[in-house]
ROZA-802167 format. One record per residue: residue number from 1; residue in three letters; chain; x, y, z negated of N, C-alpha, C in turn. Coordinates in steps of 0.2 Angstrom, whole numbers, plus 5000, padded with zeros to 4 digits. Each point is the difference from the previous one (the first is absolute). Layout:
REM residues N
pos code unit n_u n_v n_w ca_u ca_v ca_w c_u c_v c_w
NUM ALA A X Y Z X Y Z X Y Z $
...
END
This chain:
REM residues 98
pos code unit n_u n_v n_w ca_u ca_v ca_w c_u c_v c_w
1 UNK A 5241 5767 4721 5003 4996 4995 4997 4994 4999 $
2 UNK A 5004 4994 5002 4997 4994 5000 5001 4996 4990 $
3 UNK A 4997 4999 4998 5000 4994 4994 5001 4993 5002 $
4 UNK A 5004 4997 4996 4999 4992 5001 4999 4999 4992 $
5 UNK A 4996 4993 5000 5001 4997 4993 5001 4993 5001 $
6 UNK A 5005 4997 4997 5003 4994 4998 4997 4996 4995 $
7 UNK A 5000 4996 5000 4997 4996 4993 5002 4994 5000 $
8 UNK A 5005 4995 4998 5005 5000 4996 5005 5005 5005 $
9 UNK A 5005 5005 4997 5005 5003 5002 5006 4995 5004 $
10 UNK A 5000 4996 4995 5005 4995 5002 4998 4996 5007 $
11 UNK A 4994 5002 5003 4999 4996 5006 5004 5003 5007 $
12 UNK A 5002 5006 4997 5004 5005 5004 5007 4997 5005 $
13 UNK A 5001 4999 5006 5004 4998 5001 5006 5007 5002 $
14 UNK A 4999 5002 5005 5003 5007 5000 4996 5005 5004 $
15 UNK A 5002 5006 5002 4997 5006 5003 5002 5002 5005 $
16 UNK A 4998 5003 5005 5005 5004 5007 4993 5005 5001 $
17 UNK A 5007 5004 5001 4995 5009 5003 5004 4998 5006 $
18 UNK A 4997 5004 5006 4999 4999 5006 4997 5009 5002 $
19 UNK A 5003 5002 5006 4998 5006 5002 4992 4999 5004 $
20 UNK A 4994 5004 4999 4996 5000 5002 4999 5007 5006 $
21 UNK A 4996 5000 5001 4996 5007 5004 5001 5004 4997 $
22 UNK A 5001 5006 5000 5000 5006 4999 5004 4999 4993 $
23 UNK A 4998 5004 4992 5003 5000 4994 4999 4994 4998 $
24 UNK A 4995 4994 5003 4998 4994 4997 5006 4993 4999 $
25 UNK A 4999 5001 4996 5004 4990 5000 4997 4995 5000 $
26 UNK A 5005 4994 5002 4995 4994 5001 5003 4995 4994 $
27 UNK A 4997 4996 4997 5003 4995 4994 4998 4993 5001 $
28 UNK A 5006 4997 5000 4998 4994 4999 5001 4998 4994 $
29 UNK A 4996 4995 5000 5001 4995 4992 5000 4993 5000 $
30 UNK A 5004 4995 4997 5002 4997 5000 4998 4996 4995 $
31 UNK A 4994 4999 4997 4997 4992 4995 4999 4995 4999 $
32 UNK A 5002 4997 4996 5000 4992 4996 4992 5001 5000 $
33 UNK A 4995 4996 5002 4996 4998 5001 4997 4993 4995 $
34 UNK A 4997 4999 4995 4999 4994 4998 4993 4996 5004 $
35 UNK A 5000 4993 5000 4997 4997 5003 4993 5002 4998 $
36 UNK A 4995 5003 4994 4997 4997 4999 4997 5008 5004 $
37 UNK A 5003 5005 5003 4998 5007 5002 4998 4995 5007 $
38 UNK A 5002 4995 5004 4999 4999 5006 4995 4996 5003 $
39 UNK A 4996 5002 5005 4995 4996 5001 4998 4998 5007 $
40 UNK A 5001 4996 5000 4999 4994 5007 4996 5004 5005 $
41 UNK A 4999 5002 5005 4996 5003 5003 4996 4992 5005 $
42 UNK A 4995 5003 4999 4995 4990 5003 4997 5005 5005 $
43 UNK A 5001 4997 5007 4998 5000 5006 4994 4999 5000 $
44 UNK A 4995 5004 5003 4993 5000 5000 4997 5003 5009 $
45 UNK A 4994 4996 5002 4997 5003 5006 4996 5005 4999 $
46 UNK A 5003 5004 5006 4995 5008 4997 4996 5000 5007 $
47 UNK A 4995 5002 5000 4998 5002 5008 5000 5005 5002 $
48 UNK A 5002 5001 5007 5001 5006 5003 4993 5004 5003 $
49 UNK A 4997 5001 4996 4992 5004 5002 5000 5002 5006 $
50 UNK A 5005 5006 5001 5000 5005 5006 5000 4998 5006 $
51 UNK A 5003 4993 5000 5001 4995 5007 4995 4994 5001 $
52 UNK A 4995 4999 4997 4995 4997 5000 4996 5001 5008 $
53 UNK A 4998 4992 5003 4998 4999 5005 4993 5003 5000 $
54 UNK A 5000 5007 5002 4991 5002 4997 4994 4997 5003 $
55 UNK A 5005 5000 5010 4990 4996 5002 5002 4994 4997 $
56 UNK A 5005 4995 5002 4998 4993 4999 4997 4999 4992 $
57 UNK A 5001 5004 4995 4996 5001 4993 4992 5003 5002 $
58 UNK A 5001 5003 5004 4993 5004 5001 4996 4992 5002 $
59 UNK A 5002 4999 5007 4995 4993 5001 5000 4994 4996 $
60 UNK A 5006 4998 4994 4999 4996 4997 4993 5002 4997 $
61 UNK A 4999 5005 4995 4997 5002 4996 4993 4999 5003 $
62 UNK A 4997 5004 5006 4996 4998 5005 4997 4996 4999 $
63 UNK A 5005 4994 5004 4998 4991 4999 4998 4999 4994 $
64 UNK A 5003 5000 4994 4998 4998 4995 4995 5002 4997 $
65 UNK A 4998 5008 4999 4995 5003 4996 4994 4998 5003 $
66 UNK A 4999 4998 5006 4994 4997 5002 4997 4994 5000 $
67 UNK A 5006 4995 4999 4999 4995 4999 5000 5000 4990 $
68 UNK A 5003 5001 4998 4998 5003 4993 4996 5002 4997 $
69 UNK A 4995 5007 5006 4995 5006 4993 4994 4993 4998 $
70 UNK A 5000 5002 4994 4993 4999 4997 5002 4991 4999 $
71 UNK A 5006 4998 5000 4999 4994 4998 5003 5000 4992 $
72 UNK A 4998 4995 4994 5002 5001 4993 4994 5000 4997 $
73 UNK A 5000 4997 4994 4996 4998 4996 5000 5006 4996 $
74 UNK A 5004 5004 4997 5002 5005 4993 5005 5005 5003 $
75 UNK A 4996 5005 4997 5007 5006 5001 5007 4998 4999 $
76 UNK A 5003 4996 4992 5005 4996 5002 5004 4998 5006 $
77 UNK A 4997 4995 5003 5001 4997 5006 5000 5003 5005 $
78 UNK A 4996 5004 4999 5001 5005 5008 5005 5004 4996 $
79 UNK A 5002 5002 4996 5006 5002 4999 5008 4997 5003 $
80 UNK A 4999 4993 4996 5004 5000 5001 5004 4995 5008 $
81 UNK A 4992 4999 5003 5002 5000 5007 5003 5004 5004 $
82 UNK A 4997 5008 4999 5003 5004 5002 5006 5003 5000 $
83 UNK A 5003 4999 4993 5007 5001 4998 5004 4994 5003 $
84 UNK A 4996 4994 5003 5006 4995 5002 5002 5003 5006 $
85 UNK A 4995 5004 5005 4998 4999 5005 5007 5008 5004 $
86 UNK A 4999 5004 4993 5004 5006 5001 5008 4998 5000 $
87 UNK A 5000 4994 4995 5007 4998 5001 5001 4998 5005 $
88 UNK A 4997 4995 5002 5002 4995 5006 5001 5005 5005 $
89 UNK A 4997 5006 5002 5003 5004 5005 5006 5005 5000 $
90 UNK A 5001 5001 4990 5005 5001 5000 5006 4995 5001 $
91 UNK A 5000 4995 4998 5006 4995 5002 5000 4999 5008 $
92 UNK A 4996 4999 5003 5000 5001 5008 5002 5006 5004 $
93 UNK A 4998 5005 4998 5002 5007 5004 5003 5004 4996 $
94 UNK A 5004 4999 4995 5003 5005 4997 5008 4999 4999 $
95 UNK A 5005 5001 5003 5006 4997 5001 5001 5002 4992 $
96 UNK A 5007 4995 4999 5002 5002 4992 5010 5001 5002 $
97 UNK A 5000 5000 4995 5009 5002 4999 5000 4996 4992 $
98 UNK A 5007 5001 5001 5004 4998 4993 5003 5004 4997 $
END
């Protein structure tokens, strides 16, 4: 037994049963939607981890950590070079999508 709840009723536009599998039915619903329930879906880039270029990442990192270890005045700084450093191989070897 399936529940629905509506909230305004009046949003209801109409209903349809539909034979389903086995004793089951299928229902469509039909709602008036007001604008302020809707919301813009905003396009964003995701990377796709699993398909990341691992050597050509393996040897960036190489190259850089060597020419990097031990340079930096402050824990800071060597922080935050290293975080630049893990990006940039992100953005380089890590394909993305939309």
């Amino acid at each position: 037994m399936d529940i629905y709840l509506l909230r305004p009723e009046s949003s209801l536009i109409s209903c349809n049963i539909f034979p389903g599998i086995s004793d089951h039915n299928g229902f469509v619903f039909e709602v008036r939607w007001d604008e302020i329930f809707r919301k813009t879906k905003v396009e964003r880039i995701v990377p796709v981890y699993h398909e990341t270029d691992v050597l050509g990442l393996q040897a960036f990192l190489r190259e850089i950590f060597n020419m990097w270890a031990g340079n930096g005045n402050c824990v800071e700084e060597i922080r935050m070079s290293y975080k630049d450093i893990i990006f940039d191989g992100i953005k380089r070897y890590v394909p993305k999508k939309i």
